[in-house]
C-alpha positions as CSV (number, residue, x, y, z in Angstrom):
1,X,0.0,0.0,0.0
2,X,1.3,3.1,-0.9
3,X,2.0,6.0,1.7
4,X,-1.1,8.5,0.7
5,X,-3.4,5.5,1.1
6,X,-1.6,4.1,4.2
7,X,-2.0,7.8,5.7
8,X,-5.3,8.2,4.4
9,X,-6.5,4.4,6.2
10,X,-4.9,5.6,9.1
11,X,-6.7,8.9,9.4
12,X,-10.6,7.3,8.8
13,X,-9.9,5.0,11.7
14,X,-8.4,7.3,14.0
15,X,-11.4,9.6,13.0
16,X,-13.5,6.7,14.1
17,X,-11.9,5.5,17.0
18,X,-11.8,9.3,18.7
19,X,-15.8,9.4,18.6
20,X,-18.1,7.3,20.0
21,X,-17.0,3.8,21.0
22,X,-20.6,2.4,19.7
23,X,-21.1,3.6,16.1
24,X,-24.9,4.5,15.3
25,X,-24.8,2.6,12.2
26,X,-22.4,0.0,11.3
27,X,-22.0,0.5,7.3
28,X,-20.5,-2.7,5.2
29,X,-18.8,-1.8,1.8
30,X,-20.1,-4.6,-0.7
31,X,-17.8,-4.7,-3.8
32,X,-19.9,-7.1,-6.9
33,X,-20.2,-7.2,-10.0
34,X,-23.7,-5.4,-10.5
35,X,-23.4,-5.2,-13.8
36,X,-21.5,-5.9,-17.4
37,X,-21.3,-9.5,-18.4
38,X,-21.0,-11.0,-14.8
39,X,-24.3,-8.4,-13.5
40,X,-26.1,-11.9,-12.4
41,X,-23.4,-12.9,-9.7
42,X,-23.2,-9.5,-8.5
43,X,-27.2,-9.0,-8.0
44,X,-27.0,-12.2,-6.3
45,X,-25.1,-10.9,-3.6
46,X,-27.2,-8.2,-3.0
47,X,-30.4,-10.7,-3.3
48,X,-28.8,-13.2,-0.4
49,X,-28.1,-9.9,2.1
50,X,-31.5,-8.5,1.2
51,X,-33.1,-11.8,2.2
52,X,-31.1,-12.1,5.2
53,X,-32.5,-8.3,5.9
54,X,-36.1,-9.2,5.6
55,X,-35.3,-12.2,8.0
56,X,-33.5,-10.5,10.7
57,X,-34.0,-6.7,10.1
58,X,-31.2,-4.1,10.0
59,X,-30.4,-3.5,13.7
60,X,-28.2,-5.6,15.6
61,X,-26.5,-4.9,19.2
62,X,-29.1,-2.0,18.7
63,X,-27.4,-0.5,15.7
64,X,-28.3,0.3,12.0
65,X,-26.5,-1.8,9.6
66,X,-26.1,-0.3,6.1
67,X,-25.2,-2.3,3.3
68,X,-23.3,0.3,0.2
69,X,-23.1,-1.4,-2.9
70,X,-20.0,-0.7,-5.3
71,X,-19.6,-2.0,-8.9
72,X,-16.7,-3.8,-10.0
73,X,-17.8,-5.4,-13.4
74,X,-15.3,-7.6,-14.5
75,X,-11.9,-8.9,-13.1
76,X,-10.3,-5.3,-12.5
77,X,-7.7,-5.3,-9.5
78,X,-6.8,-1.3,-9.2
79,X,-10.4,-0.8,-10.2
80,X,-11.3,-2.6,-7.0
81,X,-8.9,-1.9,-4.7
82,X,-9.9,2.0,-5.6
83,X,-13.8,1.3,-4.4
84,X,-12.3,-0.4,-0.7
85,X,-10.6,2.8,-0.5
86,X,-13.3,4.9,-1.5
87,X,-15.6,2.7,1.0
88,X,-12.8,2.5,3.4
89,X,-12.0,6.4,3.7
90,X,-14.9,8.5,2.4
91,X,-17.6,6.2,3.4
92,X,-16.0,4.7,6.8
93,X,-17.3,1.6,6.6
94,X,-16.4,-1.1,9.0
95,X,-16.6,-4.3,7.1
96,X,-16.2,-4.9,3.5
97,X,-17.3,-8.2,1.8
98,X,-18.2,-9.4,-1.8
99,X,-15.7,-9.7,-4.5
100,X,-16.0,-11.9,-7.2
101,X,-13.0,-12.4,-9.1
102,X,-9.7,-13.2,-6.6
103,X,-7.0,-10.7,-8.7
104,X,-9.9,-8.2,-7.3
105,X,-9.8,-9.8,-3.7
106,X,-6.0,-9.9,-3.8
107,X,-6.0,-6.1,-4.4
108,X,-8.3,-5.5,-1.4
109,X,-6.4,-7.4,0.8
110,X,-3.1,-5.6,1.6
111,X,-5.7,-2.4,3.0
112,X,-7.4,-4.4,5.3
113,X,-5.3,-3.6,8.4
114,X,-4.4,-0.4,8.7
115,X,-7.7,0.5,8.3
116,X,-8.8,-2.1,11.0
117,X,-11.6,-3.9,8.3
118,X,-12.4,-7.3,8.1
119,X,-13.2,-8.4,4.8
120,X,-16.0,-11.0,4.5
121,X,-15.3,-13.1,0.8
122,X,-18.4,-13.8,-0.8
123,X,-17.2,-15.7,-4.1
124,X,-13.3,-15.2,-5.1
125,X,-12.0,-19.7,-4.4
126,X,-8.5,-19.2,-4.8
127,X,-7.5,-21.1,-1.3
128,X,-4.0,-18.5,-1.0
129,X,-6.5,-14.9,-0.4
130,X,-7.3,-15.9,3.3
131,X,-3.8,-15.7,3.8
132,X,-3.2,-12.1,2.7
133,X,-4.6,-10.7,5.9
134,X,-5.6,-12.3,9.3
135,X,-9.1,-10.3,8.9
136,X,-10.3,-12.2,5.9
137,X,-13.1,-14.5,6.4
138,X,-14.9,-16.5,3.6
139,X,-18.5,-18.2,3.3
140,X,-18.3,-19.1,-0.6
141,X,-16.0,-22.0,-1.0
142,X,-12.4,-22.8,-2.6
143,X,-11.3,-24.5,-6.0
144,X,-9.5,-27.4,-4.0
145,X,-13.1,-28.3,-2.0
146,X,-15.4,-28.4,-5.4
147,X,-12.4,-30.1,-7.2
148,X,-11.0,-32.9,-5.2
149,X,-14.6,-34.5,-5.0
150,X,-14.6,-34.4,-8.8
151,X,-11.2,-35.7,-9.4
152,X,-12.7,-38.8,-7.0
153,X,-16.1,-39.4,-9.1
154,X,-14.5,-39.5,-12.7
155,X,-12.1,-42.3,-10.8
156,X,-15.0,-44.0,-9.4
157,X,-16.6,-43.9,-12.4
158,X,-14.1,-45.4,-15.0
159,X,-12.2,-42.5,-15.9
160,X,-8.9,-43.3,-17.4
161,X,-7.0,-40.6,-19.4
162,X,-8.8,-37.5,-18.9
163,X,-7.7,-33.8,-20.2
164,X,-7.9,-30.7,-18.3
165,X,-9.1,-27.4,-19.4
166,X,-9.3,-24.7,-17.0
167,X,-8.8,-20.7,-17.3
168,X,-5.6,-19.3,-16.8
169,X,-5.8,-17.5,-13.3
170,X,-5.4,-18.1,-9.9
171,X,-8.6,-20.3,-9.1
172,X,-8.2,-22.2,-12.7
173,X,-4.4,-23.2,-11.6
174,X,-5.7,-24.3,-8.3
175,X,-8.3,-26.5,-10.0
176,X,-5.9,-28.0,-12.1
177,X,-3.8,-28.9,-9.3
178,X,-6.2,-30.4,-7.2
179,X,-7.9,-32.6,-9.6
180,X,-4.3,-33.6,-11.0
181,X,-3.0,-34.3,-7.4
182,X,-6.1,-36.6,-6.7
183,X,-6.5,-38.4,-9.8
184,X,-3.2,-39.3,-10.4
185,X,-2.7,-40.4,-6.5
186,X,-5.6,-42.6,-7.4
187,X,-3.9,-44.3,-10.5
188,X,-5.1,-42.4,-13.3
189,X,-3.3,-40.1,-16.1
190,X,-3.7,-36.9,-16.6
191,X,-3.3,-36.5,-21.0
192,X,-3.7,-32.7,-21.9
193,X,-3.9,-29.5,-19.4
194,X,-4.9,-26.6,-21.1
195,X,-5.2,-23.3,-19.5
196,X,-7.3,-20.8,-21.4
197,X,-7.3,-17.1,-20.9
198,X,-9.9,-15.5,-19.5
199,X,-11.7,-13.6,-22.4
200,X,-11.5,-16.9,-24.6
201,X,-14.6,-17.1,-26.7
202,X,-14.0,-19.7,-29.4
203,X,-13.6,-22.9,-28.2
204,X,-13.4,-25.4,-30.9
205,X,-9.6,-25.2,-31.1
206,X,-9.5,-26.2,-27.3
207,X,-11.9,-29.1,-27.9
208,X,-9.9,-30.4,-31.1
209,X,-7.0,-30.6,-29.0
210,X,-9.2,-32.3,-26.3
211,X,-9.9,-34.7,-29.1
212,X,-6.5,-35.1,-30.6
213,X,-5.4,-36.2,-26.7
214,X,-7.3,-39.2,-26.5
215,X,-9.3,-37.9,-23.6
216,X,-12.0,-40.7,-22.6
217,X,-13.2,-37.9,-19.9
218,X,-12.6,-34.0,-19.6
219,X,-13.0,-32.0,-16.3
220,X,-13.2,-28.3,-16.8
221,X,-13.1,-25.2,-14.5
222,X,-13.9,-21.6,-15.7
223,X,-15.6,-18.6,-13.5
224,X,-19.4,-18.5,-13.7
225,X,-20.4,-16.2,-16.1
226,X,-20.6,-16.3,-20.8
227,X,-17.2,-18.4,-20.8
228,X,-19.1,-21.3,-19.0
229,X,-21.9,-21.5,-21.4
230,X,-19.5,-21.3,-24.7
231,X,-17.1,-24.0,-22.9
232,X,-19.9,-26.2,-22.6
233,X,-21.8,-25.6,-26.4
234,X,-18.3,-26.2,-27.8
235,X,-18.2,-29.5,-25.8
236,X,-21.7,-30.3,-27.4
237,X,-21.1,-28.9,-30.8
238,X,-17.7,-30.0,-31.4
239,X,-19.1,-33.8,-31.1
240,X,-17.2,-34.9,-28.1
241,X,-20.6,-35.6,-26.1
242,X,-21.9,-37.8,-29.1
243,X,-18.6,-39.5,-29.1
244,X,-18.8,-40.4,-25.7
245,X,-16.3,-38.1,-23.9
246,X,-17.4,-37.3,-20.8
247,X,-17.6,-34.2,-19.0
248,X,-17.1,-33.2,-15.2
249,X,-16.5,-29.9,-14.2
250,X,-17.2,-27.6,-11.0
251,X,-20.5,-26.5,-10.8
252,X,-19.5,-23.0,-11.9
253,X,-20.1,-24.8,-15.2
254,X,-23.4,-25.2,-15.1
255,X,-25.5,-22.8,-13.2
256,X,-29.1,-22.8,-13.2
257,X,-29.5,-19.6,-15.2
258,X,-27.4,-21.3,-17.8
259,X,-29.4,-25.1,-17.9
260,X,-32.2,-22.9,-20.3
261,X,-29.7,-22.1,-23.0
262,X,-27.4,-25.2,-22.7
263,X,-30.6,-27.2,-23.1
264,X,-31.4,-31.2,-23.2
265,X,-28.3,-31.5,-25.1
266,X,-26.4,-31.2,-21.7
267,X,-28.5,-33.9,-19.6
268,X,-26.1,-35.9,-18.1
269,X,-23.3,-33.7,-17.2
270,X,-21.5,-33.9,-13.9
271,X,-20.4,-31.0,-11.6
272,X,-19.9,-31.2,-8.3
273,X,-20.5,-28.0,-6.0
274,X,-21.7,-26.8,-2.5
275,X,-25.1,-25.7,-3.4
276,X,-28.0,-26.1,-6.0
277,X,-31.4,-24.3,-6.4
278,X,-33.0,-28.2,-6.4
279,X,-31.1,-29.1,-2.8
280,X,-33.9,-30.2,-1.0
281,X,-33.9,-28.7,2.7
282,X,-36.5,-26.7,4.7
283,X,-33.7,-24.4,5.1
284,X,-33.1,-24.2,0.6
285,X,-36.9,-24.1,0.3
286,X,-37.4,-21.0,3.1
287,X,-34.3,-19.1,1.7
288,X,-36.0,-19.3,-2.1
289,X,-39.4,-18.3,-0.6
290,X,-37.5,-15.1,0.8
291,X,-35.5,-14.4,-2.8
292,X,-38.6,-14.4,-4.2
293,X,-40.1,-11.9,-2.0
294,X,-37.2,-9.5,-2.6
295,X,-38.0,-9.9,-6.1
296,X,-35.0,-13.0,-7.0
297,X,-37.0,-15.6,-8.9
298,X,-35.2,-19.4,-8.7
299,X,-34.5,-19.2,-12.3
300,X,-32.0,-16.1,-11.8
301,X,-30.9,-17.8,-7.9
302,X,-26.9,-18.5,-8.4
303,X,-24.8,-19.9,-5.8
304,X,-23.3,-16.3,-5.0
305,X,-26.8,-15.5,-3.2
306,X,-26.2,-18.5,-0.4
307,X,-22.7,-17.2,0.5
308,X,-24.1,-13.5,0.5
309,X,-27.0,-14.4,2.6
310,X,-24.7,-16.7,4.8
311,X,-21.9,-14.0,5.0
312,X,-24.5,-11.4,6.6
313,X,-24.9,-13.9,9.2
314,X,-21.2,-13.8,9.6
315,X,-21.0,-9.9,9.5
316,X,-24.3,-10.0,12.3
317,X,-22.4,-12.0,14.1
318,X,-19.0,-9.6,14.3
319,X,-21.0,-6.5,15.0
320,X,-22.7,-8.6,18.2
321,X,-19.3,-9.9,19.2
322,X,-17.8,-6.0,19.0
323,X,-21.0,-4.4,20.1
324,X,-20.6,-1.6,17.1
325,X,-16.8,-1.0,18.1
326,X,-14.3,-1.3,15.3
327,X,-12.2,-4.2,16.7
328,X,-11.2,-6.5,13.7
329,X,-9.3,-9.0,16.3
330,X,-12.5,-9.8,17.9
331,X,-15.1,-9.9,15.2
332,X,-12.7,-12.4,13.2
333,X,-12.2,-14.2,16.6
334,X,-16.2,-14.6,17.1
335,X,-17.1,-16.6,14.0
336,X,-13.9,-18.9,14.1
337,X,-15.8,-22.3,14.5
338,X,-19.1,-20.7,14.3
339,X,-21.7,-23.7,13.1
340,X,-25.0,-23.4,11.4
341,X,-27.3,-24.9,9.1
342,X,-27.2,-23.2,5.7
343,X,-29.8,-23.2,2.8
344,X,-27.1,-25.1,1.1
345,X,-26.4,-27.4,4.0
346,X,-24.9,-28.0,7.9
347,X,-21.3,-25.3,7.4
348,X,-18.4,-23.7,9.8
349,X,-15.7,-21.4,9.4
350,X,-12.9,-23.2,10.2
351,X,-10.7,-21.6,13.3
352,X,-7.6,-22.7,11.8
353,X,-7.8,-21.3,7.8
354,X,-11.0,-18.7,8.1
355,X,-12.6,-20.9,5.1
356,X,-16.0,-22.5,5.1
357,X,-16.2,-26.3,5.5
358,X,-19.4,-27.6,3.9
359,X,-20.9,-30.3,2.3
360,X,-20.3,-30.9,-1.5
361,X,-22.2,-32.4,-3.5
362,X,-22.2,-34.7,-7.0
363,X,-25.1,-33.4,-9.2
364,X,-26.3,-34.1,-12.8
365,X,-27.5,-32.1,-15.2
366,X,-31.1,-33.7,-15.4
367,X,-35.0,-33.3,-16.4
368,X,-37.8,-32.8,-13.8
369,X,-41.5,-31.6,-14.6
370,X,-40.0,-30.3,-18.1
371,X,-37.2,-28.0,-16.1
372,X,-33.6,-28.8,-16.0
373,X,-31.8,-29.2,-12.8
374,X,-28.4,-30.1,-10.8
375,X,-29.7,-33.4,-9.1
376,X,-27.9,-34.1,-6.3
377,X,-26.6,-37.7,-6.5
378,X,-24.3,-38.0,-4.0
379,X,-22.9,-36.4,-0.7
380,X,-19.3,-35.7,0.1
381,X,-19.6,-34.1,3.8
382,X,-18.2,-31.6,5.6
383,X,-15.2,-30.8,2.9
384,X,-12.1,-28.4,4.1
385,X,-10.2,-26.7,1.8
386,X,-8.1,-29.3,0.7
387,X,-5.2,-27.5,-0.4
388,X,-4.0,-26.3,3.6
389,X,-4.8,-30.4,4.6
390,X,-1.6,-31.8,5.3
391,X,-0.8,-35.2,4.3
C-alpha cells in the first residue's frame, strides 16, 4: 500500500476510533459485479443480504446496519482496490465483503489492516486470499473443496485418461492442481492440461485438441459467467458428447440460469459444488421463498446469493461480538468455529484457515416436470479446503 493510502486508512480509523466507541450505524462496503457481463453474480449478492434483511431486520447490538453497494464489473484489480478505498475512507465503513474475481480480492487485501476492516469473501475460491490478511473470512467455497470430489467421481466412475481445461488464473491453476493431485494419487493419467485465458470465446480449437489427446473424460473449471456456457456448447457442438467423452467440471459450469440455453443436449453432465437451487432442505426451500419476496425468482438464484445471505450472518455476528466497536481482532475471533445450518447445507468457518467447510455435492444435469436441474446424486460431507490439509 502506498504511503497516501496508508496515511489516508490511518486517518478514517483514528477519525472513528476518537468518537463514539458504539457507532450508530455500522456500514458494510459490498464490492460485486452489479453489472457488465457477470451483472447476475453480483445481484445475487445483494439478493442473499436483502433476504437475510427481511429475515432478521437491519439493527443488531441496537445499531443500523447499512449495506453500500459498489460496482466492480469484471476482473479489475486497481479498479477494485480504488472502491475499498473509496468505501474505506470517504464512506467509513467497517466491514467490507463481496468480490468476485480473486485478482480483485488480492488487491483489497493488503488495505485491510491499517484500516482495521475485516473483509468477509463472498465468491473469489482461490485457497492463498485468506492468507493475505488475518481479517479475511470466507462463506463461498475454494477450487481445492469443489475439485477434489470431482477428481474422486470421474475415478470411481471409469475415468482413465482424462484432459484438463481450466482458465488461466489463480482459481483455474488451483483446479488443475487439485484434480491432478487426486487423480493421479488414485492411478489415473492426466493426457492434456490446457489453460485458457480468460476472455476466450472460441472454443473449438480447445476441444480439437481435447480430441486429438485421446481424452476418454474431460474435467473443466472456468468462473461463472458467458465463458461457462460457450465451454460447454463447444463440448456439445464440437461432437465430443456424441462421441462419448465425458464431462465433469465444478459447478461453476453449469448454473441454473445457464441449464435454459445449454438445453437437453447437456442432460447428463456432472459437476460437483456446495449448493444447488434443487437441494432439498426446509432451510433451501425458506431461503428461495424469501429471494422471491425480494424480487429474486429461482431461475436467476446462483450460488453467490447462499454465501451473500450466509456472509451477513457472519457480519451480524461480528457487530454482536464487537458491540458496534471497530475491533477487527475480535469480530474475526467470534465466527472462528461458528456452526450453522445453511440453505445449502450444515457449514463452519474453520478456526484454523477462516474458510467455510461444507458439504459438497455430485449433481447431474437432469430433467424434472419439463425443467432442467443439478440433481444431487451424492454427498461428500463436511469438505475443508483441501489445499492447507496436510498429508
Amino acid at each position: 500500500m502506498n504511503k497516501a493510502v496508508n496515511y489516508a486508512c490511518a486517518l478514517a480509523v483514528a477519525g472513528l476510533m476518537s468518537g463514539a466507541a458504539h457507532a450508530d450505524t455500522i456500514k458494510v462496503g459490498v464490492i460485486g459485479t452489479m453489472s457488465g457481463p457477470y451483472a447476475l453474480f453480483g445481484q445475487n449478492f445483494k439478493a442473499g443480504i436483502e433476504a437475510w434483511v427481511a429475515e432478521n431486520g437491519n439493527k443488531v447490538a441496537g445499531h443500523d446496519v447499512e449495506f453500500i453497494y459498489r460496482d466492480e464489473e469484471s476482473p479489475n484489480p486497481a479498479k477494485s482496490k480504488a472502491l475499498a478505498q473509496e468505501l474505506i475512507v470517504k464512506d467509513k465503513v467497517h466491514y467490507i465483503a463481496g468480490l468476485y474475481f480473486t485478482p480483485d480480492a488480492m488487491a483489497v487485501a493488503p488495505l485491510l489492516e491499517e484500516a482495521k476492516t475485516p473483509m468477509i469473501v463472498f465468491n473469489a475460491a482461490t485457497s492463498a486470499i485468506v492468507e493475505k490478511s488475518p481479517y479475511i473470512v470466507r462463506t463461498s467455497f475454494t477450487m481445492w473443496q469443489n475439485t477434489v470430489p470431482a477428481a474422486k467421481v470421474a475415478k470411481a466412475k471409469g475415468a482413465k485418461k482424462v484432459a484438463i481445461a481450466v482458465t488461466d488464473y489463480g482459481p483455474g491453476i488451483d483446479a488443475e492442481a487439485a484434480f491432478k493431485k487426486t487423480f493421479e494419487a488414485d492411478g489415473g493419467t492426466i493426457v492434456e492440461a490446457i489453460r485458457m485465458p480468460i476472455a476466450t470465446t472460441d472454443f473449438s480449437p480447445i476441444m480439437q485438441r481435447i480430441k486429438s489427446s485421446g481424452a476418454d473424460t474431460i474435467f473443466t473449471f472456468l468462473p461463472a459467467g458467458p465463458p461457462t456456457l460457450g465451454f460447454v456448447k463447444g463440448y456439445i457442438d464440437n461432437g465430443l458428447k456424441a462421441a462419448g467423452v465425458k464431462l465433469i467440471s465444478t459447478g461453476d459450469v453449469v448454473t441454473e440460469p445457464d441449464l435454459p440455453n445449454i438445453g437437453d443436449n447437456g442432460l447428463g453432465i456432472l459437476s460437483t459444488y456446495h449448493y444447488a437451487v434443487s437441494h432439498a432442505s426446509p432451510e433451501n426451500k425458506a431461503f428461495l421463498e424469501r429471494l422471491a419476496k425480494v424480487g429474486t425468482s429461482a431461475d436467476n438464484v446462483t450460488m453467490t446469493s447462499v454465501a451473500a445471505y450466509d456472509g451477513a450472518r457472519v457480519i451480524y455476528k461480528m457487530i454482536e461480538a464487537t458491540q458496534g466497536q471497530r475491533d477487527p481482532e475480535k469480530a474475526v475471533a467470534a465466527v472462528k468455529g461458528m456452526k450453522w445450518v445453511s440453505p445449502r447445507g450444515p457449514v463452519s468457518i474453520d478456526p484454523a484457515t477462516r474458510h467455510i467447510t461444507q458439504n459438497v455435492y455430485l449433481r447431474e444435469v437432469a430433467k424434472e416436470n419439463g425443467k432442467l436441474i443439478n440433481k444431487e446424486l451424492q454427498t461428500f460431507e463436511a469438505q475443508p479446503d483441501w489445499a492447507l490439509v496436510k498429508n
